[in-house]
BAMAR-645003 format. One record per residue: residue number from 1; x, y, z of N, C-alpha, C in turn. Coordinates in steps of 0.1 Angstrom, whole numbers, plus 5000, padded with zeros to 4 digits. Atoms other than C-alpha are relative to their C-alpha. Example, Ala and Ser with C-alpha at 12.3 -4.5 7.8 and 13.67 -1.06 7.14 Angstrom:
  kolza  n.c1  n.c2  n.c3  ca.c1  ca.c2  ca.c3  c.c1  c.c2  c.c3
      1  5009  4988  5000   5123   4955   5078  5009  5012  5000
      2  4991  4989  5000   5137   4989   5071  4992  5011  5008
REM end
This chain:
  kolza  n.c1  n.c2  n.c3  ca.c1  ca.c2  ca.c3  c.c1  c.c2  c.c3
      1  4987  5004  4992   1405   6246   4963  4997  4990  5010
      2  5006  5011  4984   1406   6218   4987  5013  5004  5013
      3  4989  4994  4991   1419   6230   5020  5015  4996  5004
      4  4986  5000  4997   1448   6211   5024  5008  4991  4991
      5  4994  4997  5013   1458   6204   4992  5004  5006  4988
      6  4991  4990  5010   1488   6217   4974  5001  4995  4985
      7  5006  5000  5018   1491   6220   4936  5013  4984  4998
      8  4996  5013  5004   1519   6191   4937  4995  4985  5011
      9  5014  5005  4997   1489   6168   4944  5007  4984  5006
     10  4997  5013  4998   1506   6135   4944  5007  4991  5014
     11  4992  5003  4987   1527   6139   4970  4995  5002  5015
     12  5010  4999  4992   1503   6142   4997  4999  4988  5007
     13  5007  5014  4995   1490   6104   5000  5015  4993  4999
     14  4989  5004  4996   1525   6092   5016  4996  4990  5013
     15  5006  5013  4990   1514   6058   5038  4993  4999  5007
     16  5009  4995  4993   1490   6078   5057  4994  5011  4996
     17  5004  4988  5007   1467   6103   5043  4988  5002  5012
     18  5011  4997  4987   1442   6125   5068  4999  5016  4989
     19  5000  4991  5009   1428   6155   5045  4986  5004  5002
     20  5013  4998  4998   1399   6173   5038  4994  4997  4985
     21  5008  5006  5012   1378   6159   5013  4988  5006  4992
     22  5008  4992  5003   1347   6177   5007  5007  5009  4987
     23  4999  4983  5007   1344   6197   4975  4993  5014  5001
     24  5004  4982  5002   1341   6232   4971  4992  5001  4987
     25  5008  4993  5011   1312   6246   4947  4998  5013  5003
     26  5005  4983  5008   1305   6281   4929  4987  4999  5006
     27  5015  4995  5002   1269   6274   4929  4993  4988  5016
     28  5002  5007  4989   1269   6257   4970  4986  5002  5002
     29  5017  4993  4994   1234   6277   4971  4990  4988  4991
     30  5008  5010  5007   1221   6246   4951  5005  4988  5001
     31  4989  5010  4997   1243   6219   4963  4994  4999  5014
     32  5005  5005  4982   1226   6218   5003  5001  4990  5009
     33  5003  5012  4994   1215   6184   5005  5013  4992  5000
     34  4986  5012  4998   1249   6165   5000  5007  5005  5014
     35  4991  4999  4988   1264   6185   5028  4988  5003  5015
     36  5007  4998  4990   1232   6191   5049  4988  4991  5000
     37  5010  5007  5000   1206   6165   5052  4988  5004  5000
     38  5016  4993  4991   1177   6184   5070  4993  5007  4991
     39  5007  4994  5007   1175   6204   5038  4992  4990  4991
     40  5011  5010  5006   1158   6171   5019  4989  5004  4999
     41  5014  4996  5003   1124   6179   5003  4992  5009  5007
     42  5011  4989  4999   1114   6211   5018  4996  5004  4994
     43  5005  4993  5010   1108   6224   4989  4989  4988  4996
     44  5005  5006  5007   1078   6211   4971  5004  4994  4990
     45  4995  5003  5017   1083   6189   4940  5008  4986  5003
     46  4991  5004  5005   1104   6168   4932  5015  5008  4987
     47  4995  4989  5005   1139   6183   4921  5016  4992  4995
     48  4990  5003  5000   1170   6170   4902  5016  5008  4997
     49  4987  4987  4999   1208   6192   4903  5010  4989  4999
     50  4988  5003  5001   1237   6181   4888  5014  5014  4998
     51  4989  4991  5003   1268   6201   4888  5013  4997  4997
     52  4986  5005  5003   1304   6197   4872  5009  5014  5003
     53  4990  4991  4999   1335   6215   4882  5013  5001  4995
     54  4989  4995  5004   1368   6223   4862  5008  5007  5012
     55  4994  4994  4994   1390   6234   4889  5018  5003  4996
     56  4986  4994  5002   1425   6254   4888  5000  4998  4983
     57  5001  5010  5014   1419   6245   4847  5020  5008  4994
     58  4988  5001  5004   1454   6240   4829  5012  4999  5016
     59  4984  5002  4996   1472   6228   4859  4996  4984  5005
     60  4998  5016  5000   1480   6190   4860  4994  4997  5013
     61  5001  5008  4988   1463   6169   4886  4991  5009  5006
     62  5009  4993  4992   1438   6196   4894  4989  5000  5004
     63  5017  5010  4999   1402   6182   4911  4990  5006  4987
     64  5017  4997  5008   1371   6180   4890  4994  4992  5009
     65  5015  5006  4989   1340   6172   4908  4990  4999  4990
     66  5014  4999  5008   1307   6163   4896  4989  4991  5011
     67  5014  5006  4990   1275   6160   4918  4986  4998  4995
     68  5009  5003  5007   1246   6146   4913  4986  4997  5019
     69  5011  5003  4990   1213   6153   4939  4987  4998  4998
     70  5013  5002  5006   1179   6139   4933  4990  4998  5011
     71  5014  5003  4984   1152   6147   4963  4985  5006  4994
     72  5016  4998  4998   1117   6148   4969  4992  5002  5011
     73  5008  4993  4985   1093   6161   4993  4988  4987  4998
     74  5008  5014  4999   1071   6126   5006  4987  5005  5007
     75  5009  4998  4986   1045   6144   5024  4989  4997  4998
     76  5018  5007  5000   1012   6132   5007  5002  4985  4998
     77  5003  5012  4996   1025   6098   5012  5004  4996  5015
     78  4996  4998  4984   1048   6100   5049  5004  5011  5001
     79  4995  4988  4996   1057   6131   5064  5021  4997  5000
     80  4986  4997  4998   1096   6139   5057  5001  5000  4985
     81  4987  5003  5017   1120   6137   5020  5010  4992  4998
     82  4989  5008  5007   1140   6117   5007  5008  5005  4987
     83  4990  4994  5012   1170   6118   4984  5011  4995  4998
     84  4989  5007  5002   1197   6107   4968  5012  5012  4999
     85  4989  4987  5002   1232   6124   4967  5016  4993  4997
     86  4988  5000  4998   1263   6117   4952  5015  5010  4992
     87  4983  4991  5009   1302   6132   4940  5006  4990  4999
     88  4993  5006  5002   1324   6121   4925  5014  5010  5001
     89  4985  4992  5002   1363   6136   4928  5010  4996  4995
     90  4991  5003  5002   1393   6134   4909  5012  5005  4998
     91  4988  4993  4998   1424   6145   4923  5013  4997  4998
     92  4987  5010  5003   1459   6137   4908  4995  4986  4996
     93  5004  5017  4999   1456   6100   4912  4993  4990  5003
     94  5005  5005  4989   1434   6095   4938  4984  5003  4992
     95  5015  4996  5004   1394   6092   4930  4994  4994  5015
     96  5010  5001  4988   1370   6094   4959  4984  5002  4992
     97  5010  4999  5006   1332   6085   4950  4994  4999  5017
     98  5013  5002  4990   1302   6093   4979  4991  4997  4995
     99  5013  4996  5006   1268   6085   4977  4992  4995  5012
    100  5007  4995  4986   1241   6093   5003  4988  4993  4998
    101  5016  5000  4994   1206   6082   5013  4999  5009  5011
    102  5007  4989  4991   1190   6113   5026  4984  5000  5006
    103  5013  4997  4995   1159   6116   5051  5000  5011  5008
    104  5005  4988  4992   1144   6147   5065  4987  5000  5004
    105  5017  5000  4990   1116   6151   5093  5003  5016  4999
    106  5006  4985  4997   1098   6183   5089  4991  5004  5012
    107  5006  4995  4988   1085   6204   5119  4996  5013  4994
    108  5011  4985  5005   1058   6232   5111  5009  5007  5013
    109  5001  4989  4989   1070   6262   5134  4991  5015  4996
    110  5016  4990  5003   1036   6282   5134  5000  5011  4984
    111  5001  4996  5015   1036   6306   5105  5014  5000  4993
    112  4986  4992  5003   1076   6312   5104  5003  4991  4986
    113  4993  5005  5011   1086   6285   5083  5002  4982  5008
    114  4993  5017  4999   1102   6244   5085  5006  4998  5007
    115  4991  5004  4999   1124   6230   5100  5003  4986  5001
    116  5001  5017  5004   1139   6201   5088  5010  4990  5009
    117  4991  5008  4993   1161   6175   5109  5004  4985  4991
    118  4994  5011  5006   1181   6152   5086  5012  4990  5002
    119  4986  5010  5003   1202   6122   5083  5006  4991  4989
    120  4995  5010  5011   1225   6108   5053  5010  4990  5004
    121  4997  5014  4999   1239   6072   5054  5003  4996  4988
    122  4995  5005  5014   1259   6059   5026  5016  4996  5002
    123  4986  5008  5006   1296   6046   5014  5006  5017  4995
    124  4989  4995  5009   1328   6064   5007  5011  4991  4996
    125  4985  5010  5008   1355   6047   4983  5006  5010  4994
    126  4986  4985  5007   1386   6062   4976  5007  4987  4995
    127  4993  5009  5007   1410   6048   4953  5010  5005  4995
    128  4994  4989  5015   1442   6057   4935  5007  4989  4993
    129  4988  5003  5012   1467   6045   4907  5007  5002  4997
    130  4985  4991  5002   1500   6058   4911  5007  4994  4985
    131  4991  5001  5012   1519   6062   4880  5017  5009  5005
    132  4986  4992  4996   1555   6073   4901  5011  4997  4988
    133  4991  4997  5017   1581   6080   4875  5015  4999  5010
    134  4988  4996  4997   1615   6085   4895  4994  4994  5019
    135  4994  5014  5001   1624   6055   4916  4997  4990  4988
    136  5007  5009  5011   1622   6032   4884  5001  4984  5007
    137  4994  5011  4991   1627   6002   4912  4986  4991  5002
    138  5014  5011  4998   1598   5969   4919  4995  5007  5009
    139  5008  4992  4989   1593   5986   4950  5005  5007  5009
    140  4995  4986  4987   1598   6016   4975  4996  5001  5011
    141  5005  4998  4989   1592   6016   5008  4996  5018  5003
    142  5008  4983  4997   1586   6056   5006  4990  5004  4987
    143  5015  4999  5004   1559   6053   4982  4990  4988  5000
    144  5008  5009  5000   1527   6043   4991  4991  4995  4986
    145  5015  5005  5012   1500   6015   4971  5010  5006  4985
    146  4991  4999  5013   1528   6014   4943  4992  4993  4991
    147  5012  5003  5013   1503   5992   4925  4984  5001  5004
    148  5014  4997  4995   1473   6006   4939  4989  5000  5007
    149  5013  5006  4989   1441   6003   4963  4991  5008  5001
    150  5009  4994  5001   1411   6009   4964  4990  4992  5016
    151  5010  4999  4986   1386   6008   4997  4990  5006  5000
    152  5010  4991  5002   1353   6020   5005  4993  4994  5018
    153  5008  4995  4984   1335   6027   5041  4988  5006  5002
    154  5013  4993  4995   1305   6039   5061  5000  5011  5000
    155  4997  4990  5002   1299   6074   5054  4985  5007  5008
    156  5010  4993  4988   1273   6095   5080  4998  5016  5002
    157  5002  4986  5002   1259   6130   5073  4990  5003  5014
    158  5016  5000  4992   1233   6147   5100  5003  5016  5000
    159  5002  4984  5005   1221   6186   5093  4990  5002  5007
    160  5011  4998  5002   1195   6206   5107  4996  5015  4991
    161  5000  4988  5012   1179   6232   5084  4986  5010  4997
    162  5009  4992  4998   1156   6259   5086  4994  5008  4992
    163  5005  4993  5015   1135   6275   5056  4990  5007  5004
    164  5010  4994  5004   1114   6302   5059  4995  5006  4987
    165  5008  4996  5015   1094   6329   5034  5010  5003  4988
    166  4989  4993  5006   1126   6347   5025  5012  4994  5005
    167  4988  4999  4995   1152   6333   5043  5007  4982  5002
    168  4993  5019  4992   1173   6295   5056  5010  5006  5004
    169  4988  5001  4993   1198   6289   5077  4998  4982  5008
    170  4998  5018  4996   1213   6254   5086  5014  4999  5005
    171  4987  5004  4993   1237   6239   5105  5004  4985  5001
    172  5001  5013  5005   1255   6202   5099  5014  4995  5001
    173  4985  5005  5002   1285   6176   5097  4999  4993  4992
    174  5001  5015  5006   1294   6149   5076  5015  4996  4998
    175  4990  5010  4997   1317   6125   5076  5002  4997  5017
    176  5003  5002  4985   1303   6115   5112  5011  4992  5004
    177  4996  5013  4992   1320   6084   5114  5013  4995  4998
    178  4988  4993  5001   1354   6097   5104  5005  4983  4997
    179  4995  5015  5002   1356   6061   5087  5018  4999  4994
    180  4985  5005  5004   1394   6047   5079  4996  4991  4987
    181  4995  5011  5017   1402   6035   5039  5007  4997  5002
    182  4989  5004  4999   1429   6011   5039  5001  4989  4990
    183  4995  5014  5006   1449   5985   5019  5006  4993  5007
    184  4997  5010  4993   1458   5956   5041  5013  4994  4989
    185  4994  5007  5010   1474   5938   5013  5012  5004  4989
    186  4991  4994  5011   1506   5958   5001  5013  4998  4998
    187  4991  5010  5006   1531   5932   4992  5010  5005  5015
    188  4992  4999  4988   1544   5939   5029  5009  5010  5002
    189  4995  4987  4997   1548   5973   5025  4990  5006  5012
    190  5009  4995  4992   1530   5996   5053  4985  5003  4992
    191  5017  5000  5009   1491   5997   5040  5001  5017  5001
    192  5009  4985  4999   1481   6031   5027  4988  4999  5006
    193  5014  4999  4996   1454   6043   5044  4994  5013  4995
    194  5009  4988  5006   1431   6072   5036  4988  5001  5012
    195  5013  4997  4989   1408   6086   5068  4995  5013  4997
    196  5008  4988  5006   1382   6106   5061  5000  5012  5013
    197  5003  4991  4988   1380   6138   5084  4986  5007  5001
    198  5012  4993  4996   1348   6152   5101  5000  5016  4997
    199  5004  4989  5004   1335   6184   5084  4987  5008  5009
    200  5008  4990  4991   1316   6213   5103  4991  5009  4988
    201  5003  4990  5009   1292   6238   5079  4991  5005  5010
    202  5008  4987  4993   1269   6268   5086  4997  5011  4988
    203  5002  4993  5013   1248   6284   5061  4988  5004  5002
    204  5012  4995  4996   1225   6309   5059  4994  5010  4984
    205  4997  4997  5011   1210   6331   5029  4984  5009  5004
    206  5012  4991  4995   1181   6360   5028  4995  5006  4984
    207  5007  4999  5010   1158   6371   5000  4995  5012  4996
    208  5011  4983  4999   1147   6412   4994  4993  4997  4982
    209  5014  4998  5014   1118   6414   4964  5000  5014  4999
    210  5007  4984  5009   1108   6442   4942  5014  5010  5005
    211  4994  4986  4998   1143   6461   4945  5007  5000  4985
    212  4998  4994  5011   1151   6477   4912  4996  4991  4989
    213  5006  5014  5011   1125   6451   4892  5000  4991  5000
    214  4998  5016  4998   1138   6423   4905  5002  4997  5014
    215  4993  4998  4991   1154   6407   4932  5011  4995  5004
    216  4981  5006  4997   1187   6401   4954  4996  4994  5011
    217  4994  5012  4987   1196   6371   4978  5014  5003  5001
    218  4985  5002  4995   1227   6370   4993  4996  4983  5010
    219  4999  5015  4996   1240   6334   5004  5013  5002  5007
    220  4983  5000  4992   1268   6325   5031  5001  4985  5006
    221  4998  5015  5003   1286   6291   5028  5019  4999  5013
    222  4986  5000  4991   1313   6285   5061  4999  4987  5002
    223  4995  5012  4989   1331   6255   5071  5014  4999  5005
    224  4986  5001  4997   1359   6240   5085  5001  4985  5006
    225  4995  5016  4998   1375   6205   5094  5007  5004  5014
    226  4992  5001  4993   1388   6219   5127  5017  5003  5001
    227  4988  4998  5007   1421   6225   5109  5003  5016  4993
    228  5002  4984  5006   1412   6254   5083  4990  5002  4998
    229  5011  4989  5005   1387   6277   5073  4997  5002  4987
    230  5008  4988  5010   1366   6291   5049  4988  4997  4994
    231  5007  4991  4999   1341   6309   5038  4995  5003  4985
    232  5003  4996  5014   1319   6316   5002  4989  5014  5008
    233  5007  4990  5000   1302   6350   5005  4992  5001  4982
    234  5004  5001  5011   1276   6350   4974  4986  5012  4999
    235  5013  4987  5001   1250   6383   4962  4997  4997  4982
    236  5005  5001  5014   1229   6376   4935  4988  5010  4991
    237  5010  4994  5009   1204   6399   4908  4989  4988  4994
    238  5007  5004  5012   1175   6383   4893  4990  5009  4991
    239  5007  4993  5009   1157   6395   4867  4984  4996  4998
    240  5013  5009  4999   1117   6390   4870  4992  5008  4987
    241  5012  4997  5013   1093   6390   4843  4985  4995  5000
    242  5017  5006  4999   1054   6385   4847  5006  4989  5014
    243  4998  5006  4993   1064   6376   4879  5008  4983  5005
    244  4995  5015  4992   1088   6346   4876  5017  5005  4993
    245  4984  5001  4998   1127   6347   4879  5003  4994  4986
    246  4991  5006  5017   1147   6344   4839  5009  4997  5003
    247  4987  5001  4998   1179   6349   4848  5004  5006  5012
    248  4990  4988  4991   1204   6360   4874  5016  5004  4996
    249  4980  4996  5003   1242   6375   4879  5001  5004  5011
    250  4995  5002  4991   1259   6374   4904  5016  5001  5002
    251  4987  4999  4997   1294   6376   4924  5004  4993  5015
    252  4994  5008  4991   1312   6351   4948  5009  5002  5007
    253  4988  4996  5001   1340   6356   4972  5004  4988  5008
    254  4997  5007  4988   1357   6326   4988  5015  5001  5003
    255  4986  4987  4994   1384   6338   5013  5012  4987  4997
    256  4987  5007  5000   1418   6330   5006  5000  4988  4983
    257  5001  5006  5008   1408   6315   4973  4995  5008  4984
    258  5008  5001  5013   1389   6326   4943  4989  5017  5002
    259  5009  4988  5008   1366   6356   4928  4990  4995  4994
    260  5009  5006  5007   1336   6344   4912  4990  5004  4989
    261  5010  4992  5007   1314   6357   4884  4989  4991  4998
    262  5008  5009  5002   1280   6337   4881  4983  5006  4993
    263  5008  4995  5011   1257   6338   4857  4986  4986  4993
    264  5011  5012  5003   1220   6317   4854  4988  5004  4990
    265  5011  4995  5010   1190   6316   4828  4993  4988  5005
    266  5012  5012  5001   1154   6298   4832  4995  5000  4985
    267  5006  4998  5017   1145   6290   4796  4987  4996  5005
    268  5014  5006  4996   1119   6271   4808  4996  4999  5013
    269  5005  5003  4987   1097   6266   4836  5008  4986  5007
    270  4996  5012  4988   1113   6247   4868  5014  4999  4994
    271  4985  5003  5001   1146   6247   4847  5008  5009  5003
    272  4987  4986  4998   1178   6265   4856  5009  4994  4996
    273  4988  5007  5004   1212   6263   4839  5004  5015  5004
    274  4993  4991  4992   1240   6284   4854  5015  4996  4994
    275  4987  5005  5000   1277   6287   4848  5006  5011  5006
    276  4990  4993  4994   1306   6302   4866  5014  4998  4999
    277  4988  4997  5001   1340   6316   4866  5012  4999  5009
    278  4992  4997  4988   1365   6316   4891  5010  5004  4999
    279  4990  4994  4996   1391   6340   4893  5010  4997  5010
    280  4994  5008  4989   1420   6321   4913  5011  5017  5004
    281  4989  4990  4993   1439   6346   4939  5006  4994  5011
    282  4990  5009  4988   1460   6323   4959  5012  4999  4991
    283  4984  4999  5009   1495   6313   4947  4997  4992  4989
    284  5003  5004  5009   1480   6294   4921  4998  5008  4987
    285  5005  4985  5006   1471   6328   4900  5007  4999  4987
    286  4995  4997  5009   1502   6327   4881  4999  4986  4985
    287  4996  5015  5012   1497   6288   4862  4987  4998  5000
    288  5013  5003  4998   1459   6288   4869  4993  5008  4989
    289  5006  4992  5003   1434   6300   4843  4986  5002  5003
    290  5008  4997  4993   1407   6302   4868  4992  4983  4997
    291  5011  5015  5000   1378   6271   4875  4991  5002  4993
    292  5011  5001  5005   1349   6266   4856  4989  4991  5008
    293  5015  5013  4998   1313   6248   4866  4989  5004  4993
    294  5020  4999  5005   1281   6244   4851  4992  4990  5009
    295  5009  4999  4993   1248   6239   4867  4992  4996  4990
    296  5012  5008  5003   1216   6218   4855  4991  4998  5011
    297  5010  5004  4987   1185   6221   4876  4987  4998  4996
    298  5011  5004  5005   1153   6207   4871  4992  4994  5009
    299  5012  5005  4996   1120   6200   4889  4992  5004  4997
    300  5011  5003  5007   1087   6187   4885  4993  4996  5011
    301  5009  5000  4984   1058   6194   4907  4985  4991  4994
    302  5008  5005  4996   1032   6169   4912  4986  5008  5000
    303  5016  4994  4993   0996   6178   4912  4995  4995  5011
    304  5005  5004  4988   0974   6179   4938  4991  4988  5001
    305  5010  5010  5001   0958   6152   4950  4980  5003  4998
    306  5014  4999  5002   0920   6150   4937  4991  5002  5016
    307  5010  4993  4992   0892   6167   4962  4989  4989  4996
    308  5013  5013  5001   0868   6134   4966  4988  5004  5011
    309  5012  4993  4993   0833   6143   4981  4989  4987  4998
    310  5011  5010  5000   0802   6118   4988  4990  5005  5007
    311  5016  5000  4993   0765   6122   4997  4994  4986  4998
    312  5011  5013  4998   0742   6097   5007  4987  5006  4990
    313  5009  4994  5011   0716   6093   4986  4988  5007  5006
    314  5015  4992  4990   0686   6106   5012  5006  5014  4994
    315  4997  4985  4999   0706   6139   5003  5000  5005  4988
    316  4998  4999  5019   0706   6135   4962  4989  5011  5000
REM end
């Protein structure tokens, strides 16, 4: 659900749009770095996550998203991560594409764990293509970008993000620079514009081992634009075998929105594929037959650098 958009989508972006942009994911507990920078390459490896989302499915004009994060941990060549990050969204009419350059400085705190301090820097373009049906007239002064526009702006993430044995918690904004889209050029109608709004998150998530063969994490995903709220509450099962995680299952709740059932398998080493359900309980319930996403995750860890040794020859 996007917080302040209603299911008649179109009517929204009226000569001035101010909204909240950010999408909502099922599977946020793998999504980090787009909305929190500082989480960039703590993890070892190198790691790529794409995710697609079907939202509200069978009702006209209802967002799909698809993200695409590709980071790495730099530390045996400079200390910090890099990464790439983008979405894409398309809502009604309107398409909004980000894409980030992510760095994160790591800080040792003694045995506890990381902490990472990030910043993403990148472009947002928004665009739409009204297709209005009723005025059939050259032009309306009460609808905006009758033949369309497209724009694109400076876009400014900064997170910081904390990983211990079992546990993270992070805190972050983005859309720093609360840039303005606009069309200048609209046959001397008022220019649509499109301003992005400054987003707030706060996320935290904890890890218990060896309880009934496996184990359970619980994840907690809050934001807000200052405007509205909410909230993903997420508890998950895994299933361990010869000590490595196959599958999990799982249950989602985000308030005021959705039910979630979520369901992952590792076929292979470093891969995970995941899909989820979404149960819609908002007023959407009755035309909605819940959202879908799938999940692709994949990294590939580096070996170690070679252990090089020299003696002098007096010592052969």
């Amino acid at each position: 659900m996007k917080l302040r958009l209603l299911p008649i989508l179109v009517l929204l972006f009226v000569s001035s749009a101010i909204g909240q942009q950010d999408k909502l994911l099922t599977h946020f507990f793998y999504d980090k770095m787009s909305i929190n920078p500082g989480e960039t390459g703590l993890d070892d490896g190198i790691c790529a996550t794409t995710i697609y989302r079907n939202q509200w499915d069978k009702v006209n004009g209802a967002p799909n998203s698809a993200v695409l994060n590709v980071e790495a941990n730099m530390n045996r060549f400079f200390p910090g991560g890099l990464g790439v990050s983008f979405y894409h969204d398309a809502i009604g009419f309107s398409r909004q594409n980000n894409v980030l350059l992510n760095y994160s400085y790591p800080i040792q705190i003694g045995n506890i764990g990381r902490l990472g301090l990030g910043i993403g820097v990148g472009i947002m373009t928004y665009g739409m293509t009204p297709a209005w049906i009723p005025p059939q007239t050259l032009n309306d002064p009460s609808l905006p970008a009758t033949a369309g526009f497209q724009a694109a702006n400076l876009d400014l993430n900064f997170g910081a993000y904390f990983k211990g044995k079992n546990m993270y918690a992070g805190l972050s904004s983005t859309h720093l620079s609360e840039s303005e889209l606009s069309n200048n050029s609209n046959f001397g109608i008022d220019p649509a514009t499109y301003q992005s709004a400054r987003h707030y998150y706060a996320m935290g998530g904890y890890k218990i081992r060896d309880i009934a063969g496996g184990n359970i994490d619980g994840n907690l995903l809050i934001r807000t634009d200052l405007v509205k709220f909410s909230a993903d509450i997420n508890a998950r099962y895994f299933y361990v075998k010869n000590n490595k995680e196959l599958a999990y299952g799982g249950i989602t709740y985000r308030t005021s929105d959705a039910i979630a059932i979520i369901l992952g398998y590792n076929p292979i080493a470093d891969l995970t594929v995941g899909y989820s359900y979404d149960l819609t309980i908002n007023k959407l319930s009755s035309v909605s037959r819940g959202s879908h996403e799938i999940l692709v995750k994949y990294c590939f860890y580096l070996p170690p650098p070679p252990v090089t040794k020299a003696r002098h020859p007096r010592w052969l």
